[in-house]
C-alpha positions, 0 to 999 in steps of 0.5 A: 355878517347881516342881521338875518344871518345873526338871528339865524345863529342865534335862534340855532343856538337858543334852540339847542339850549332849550332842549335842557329846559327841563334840567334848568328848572331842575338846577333851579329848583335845587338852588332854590333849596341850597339857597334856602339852607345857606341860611343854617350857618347865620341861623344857628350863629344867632340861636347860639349866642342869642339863646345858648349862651344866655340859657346855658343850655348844653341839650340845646346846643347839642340839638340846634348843632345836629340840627346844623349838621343835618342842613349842611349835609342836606345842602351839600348833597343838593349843591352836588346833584346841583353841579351834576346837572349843570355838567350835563347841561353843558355835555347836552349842549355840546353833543347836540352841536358837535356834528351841526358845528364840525359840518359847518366848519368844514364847509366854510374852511373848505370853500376859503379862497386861495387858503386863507383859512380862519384861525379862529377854532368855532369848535373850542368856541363850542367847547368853552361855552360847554365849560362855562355851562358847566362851571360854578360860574355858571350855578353862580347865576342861579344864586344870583336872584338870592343876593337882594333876599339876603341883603333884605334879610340884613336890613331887618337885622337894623336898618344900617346894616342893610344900607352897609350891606347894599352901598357894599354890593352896588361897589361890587357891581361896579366893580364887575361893570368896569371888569367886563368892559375894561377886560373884553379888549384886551381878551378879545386881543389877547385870543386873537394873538393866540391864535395867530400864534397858533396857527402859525406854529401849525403850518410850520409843523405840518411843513417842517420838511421843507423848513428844515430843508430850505434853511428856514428854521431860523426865521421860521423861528424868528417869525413864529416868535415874534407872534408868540411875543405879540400873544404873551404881550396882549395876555400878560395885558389880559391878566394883569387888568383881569386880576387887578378887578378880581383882587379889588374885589376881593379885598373890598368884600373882607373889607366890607365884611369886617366893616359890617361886624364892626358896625354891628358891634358899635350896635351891639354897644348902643344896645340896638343889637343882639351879639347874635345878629350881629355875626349872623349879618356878618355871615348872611352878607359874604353870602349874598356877595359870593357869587358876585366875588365868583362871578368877577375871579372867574370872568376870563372863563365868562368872557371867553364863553362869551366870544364862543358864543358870537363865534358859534352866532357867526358860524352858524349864520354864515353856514346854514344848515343843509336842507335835507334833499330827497334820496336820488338813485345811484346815477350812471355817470353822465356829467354835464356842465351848462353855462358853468360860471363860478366866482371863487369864495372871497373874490369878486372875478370868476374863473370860469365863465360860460363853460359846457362840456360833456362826459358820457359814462365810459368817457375820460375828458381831459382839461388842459391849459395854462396855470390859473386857467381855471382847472381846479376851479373846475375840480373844486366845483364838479366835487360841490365844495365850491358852488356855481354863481351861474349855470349848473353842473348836472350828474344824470340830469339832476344839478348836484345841489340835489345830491346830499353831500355825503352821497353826492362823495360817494358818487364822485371820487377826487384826486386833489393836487395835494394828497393829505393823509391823516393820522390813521392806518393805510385801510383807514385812509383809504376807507375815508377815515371811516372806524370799522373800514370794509377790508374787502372794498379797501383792498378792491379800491387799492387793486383798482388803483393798481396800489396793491402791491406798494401796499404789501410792501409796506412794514405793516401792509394796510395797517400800516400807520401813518401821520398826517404829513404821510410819514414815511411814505414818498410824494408818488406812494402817497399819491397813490393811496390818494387815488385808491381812496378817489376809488373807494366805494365804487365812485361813476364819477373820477376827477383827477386833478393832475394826478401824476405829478408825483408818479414815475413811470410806473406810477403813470402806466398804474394811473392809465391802467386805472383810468381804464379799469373806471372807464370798463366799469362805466364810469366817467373820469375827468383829468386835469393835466400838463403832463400828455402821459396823463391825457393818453387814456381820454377821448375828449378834451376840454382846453381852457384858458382864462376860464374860458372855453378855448375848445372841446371835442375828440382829443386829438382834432382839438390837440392838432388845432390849438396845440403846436407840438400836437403830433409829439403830444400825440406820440408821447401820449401814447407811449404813456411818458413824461412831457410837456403841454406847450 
């Protein structure tokens, strides 16, 4: 990450953190008055032996003891109002960068090349900043600034007590020094193992068919293992080193408040001291302690939050946010690529170099070629998720970048080559996993992909839930329902990359039958293909090969020259069946 991208996080994250600028001041102001009357406790301890005791007065005790209660009730609810402002504090802060944090999530997964997705979570990073802003760790900073206040007010008991108090506290300091520089490896470590371990379990979860089904569940077990392992290794470590400072800590802070009482005492018995005093400096100094011993018990909540916070800076630096674009009207469906060249994300090769095509509204393109000649490539990019190192592809004119992304997927709908559903009904799915689905646009979109009728069938019809894996439903019904959400909403624009390689042949005959039903409503369809049943309905064909343009033109002048079986190709085709391009 380059410093300016650092500075753009940081000044995004700084910024949603000023918008409850007036909720700090307002925990600070209540912290001002908690401090304050944090004072009760050594006041009256000091009246009582100083005064009571030695007037023996019953009325003044019974005063100065509801006087005391009064505070501490005053305190107690200004320390609540406190917390539930700190609590909307963190809630402010999150709400303000869910929608800007989850955005760019999915942007920077989208484009990570060859699924070498991150495993780190930058939305549990958001949330573990929010939970460290609403924490008491985090109220323990507002007390923090009180700590010199109550030591000075030590040292105007006597002098020695103030030096006992501050050698005590620069202890403590040290001590919270060495716990956040000799604990952030091994946090830092321990987090990452987690994760690993956690994204690991995820992938054999979501594969656990075929895990089963292959035999791999032993040394799917012994590999998953052996990072949890690693991970329970590197936390233990974390623990351990993080509970020996917070145990020194906490047994130095008794220590050294017996110490003050006993030094008071040896005071007291040199008559340089009153009794009173004596406890009230007892009192006062575990008071200015607390919120080091607070902050030094809660450090893996701190340094946690500290890691969201750079992971946020990182995120929002790499993915800046989208500038708004002006509202382009709804295009016919004329797509265009001009001198198109794309670099896949995290790799220094393109590959596709120098491509032009064109696909005119009521057109279907083919794209063909060998594997790994660049047809996802080209998918991905007519789609926007990855975007042209050079060259540009135009929809009416206009280069998708122009497009919002959000309207640009409603102008284009896409057929990946692996069809995932998601925890959700049939509709929902369809609908793009929208709340409240438009029930006539999701039936529409299912007749359009001649998925209706597999739809009715099913035991619940539309509301039908599924999982993410799809559930009960087969590679082909799944590939279907994928192609009904390609068309929902009435897309001018359908990429379909190969989209028949789970349907059989009724699955293919729906498939051709909804290429035509897009190409009579005006749309343009581009199918990235082996098998010809998928090539029957298009009128161009665009062949690649090692991302270059081989040839483009009517399909079959470019099947009878670059194809050797072009005539069988041309036979199968039309016949709509399986085969093979050779």
């Amino acid at each position: 990450m380059t410093p300016a991208q650092k500075e753009q996080g940081e000044t995004e994250l700084r910024a949603a953190r000023r918008e409850s600028r007036g909720l700090f001041w307002a925990a600070g102001l209540f912290s001002v008055f908690v401090n304050i009357l944090m004072l009760t406790g050594p006041i009256y301890m000091l009246q009582i032996y100083d005064r009571v005791l030695g007037s023996r007065s019953v009325a003044t005790l019974i005063a100065l003891t509801v006087l005391m209660g009064f505070l501490f009730l005053m305190m107690g609810v200004l320390d609540y109002a406190r917390g539930r402002v700190l609590a909307r504090i963190g809630a402010k802060f999150q709400a303000r960068l869910d929608r800007r944090v989850f955005s760019a999530v999915l942007r920077r997964e989208a484009v990570a090349a060859g699924g070498a997705k991150r495993t780190s979570n930058t939305l549990r990073d958001l949330e573990a900043v929010q939970r460290l802003l609403s924490s008491p760790v985090f109220a323990a900073v507002f007390d923090m600034p009180w700590t010199p206040i109550f030591l000075a007010g030590i040292l105007i008991f006597h002098p020695y007590l103030g030096y006992l108090a501050l050698a005590g506290g620069g202890v403590l300091v040290v001590i919270t020094i060495l716990n956040q520089i000799l604990t952030a490896g091994p946090v830092r470590s321990a987090n990452a193992a987690t994760m690993r371990a956690d994204h690991l379990a995820e992938q054999l979860r979501a594969e656990a068919e075929m895990v089963r089904a292959l035999g791999m569940s032993d040394a799917a077990f012994e590999r998953w293992h052996q990072a949890r392992t690693a991970s329970l290794a590197d936390t233990i470590v974390s623990s351990d080193r993080s509970g020996q400072f917070s145990a020194m800590s906490k047994t130095f802070r008794m220590f050294l408040q017996s110490a003050m009482l006993g030094l008071g005492a040896y005071l007291v018995l040199q008559g340089e001291l009153s009794p009173g005093a004596m406890i009230a400096g007892s009192i006062l100094l575990g008071r200015a302690l607390a919120p080091v011993d607070m902050a030094i018990g809660q450090w893996q909540l701190v340094q946690r939050a500290r890691q969201g916070w750079q992971g946020l800076v990182e995120l929002l630096g790499e993915v800046p946010p989208e500038a708004p674009r002006t509202r382009l009207p709804r295009p016919q469906g004329h797509l265009t690529a001009e001198n198109l060249t794309v670099v896949p994300p995290g790799q220094s090769q393109a590959s596709l170099r120098m491509v032009n095509f064109e696909v005119r509204p009521g057109e279907a393109l083919g794209v063909i070629g060998p594997s790994g000649a660049g047809k996802s490539t080209l998918a991905r990019t007519i789609t926007g998720v990855w975007r042209p190192a050079g060259g540009k592809i135009r929809l009416d004119g206009a280069a998708l970048d122009q497009f919002e992304p959000a309207v640009l997927g409603q102008h284009i709908g896409y057929l990946p080559q692996r069809v995932q559903l998601f925890d959700g009904t049939i509709a929902e799915n369809i609908a793009g996993l929208s709340t409240a689905p438009d029930a006539a646009a999701v039936v529409a979109a299912a007749k359009k992909a001649a998925a209706h009728e597999l739809i009715l069938h099913l035991p619940d019809g539309y509301d039908t839930r599924v999982s993410g894996g799809g559930g009960m439903l087969s590679g082909g019904q799944m590939q279907r329902i994928g192609l009904a959400r390609a068309m929902y909403g009435g897309p001018v624009v359908l990429v379909l990359d190969e989209p028949n390689s789970n349907l059989d042949n009724e699955g293919s005959h729906a498939l051709n039958d909804a290429v035509r039903e897009m190409k009579a409503g005006g749309g343009a369809v581009l199918i990235m293909a082996h098998r010809p049943s998928a090539i029957s309905e298009v009128e161009k064909l665009l062949v690649l090969d090692h991302g270059m343009v081989k040839a483009f033109g009517p399909r079959d002048e470019v099947l009878a020259r670059t194809v050797q079986n072009a005539q069988a190709i041309r036979s199968t085709a039309a016949q709509g069946q399986s085969g093979g391009v050779s």
